[in-house]
N, C-alpha and C positions, 0 to 999 in steps of 0.2 A: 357808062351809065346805061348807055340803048344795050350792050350785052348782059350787062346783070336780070336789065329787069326780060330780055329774050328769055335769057335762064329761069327765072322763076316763072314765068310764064310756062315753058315750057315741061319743066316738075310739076306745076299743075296742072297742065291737063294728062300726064299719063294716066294709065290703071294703075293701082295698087299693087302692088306687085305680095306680099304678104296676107292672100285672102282666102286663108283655108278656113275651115270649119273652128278651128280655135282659135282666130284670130282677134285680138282684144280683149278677149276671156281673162278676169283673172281670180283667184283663188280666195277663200275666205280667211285663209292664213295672212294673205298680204296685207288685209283688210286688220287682222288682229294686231299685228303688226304695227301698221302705223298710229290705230289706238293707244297703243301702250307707249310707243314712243311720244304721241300728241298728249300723255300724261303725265309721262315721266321728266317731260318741258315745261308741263304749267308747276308740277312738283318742287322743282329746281326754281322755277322762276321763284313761287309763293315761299319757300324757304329763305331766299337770297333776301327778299325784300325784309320777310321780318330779322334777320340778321342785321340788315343795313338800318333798319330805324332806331336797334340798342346801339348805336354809334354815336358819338359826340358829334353836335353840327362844324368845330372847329377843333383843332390840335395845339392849343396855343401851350408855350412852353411858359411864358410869363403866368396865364391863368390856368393850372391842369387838376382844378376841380370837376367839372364835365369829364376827362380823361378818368381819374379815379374814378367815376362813381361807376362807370361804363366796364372798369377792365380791376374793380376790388382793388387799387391803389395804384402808385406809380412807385418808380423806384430810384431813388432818390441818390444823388450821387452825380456824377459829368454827364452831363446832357448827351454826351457823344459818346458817351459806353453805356448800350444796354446791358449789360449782364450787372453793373453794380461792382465792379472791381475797384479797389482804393487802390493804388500805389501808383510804381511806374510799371510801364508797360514792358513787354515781355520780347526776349530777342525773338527774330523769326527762326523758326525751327527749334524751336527748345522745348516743346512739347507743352 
């Protein structure tokens, strides 16, 4: 503990070692830069949300009115096949 805080004690009191004339400076690019990204996050965010409010508040397979209305119907068939295939299922590898 007494050498750590030695250590920092003693990083702070050197010089700077980095102190030429351009030191700190930074450019108006970096600056457009991170505007465009701090816009390009609230963009993503305000899309996401209104995406997430045409969602159903629940996915109930007993009730999938809320589902339908959300996604223009369900598809109707073995709750454990989305695609809606009637029969029996298919050997592996058989295309």
């Amino acid at each position: 503990m007494i050498d750590t805080l030695t250590a920092v004690v003693t990083l702070l009191a050197e010089e700077p070692r980095n102190t030429g004339p351009e030191f700190g400076k930074a450019t108006p690019l970096g600056l457009l830069i991170t505007v465009a990204l701090l816009i390009g996050t609230f963009a993503l965010v305000w899309s996401m949300n209104r995406h997430l409010r045409k969602l159903p508040e629940s996915f109930d397979r007993e009730h999938p009115e809320p589902d339908q209305a959300a996604d223009e119907g369900t598809v109707e068939g073995d709750p454990d096949r989305a695609d809606g295939h009637q029969g029996q299922p298919r050997e592996p590898g058989s295309g």
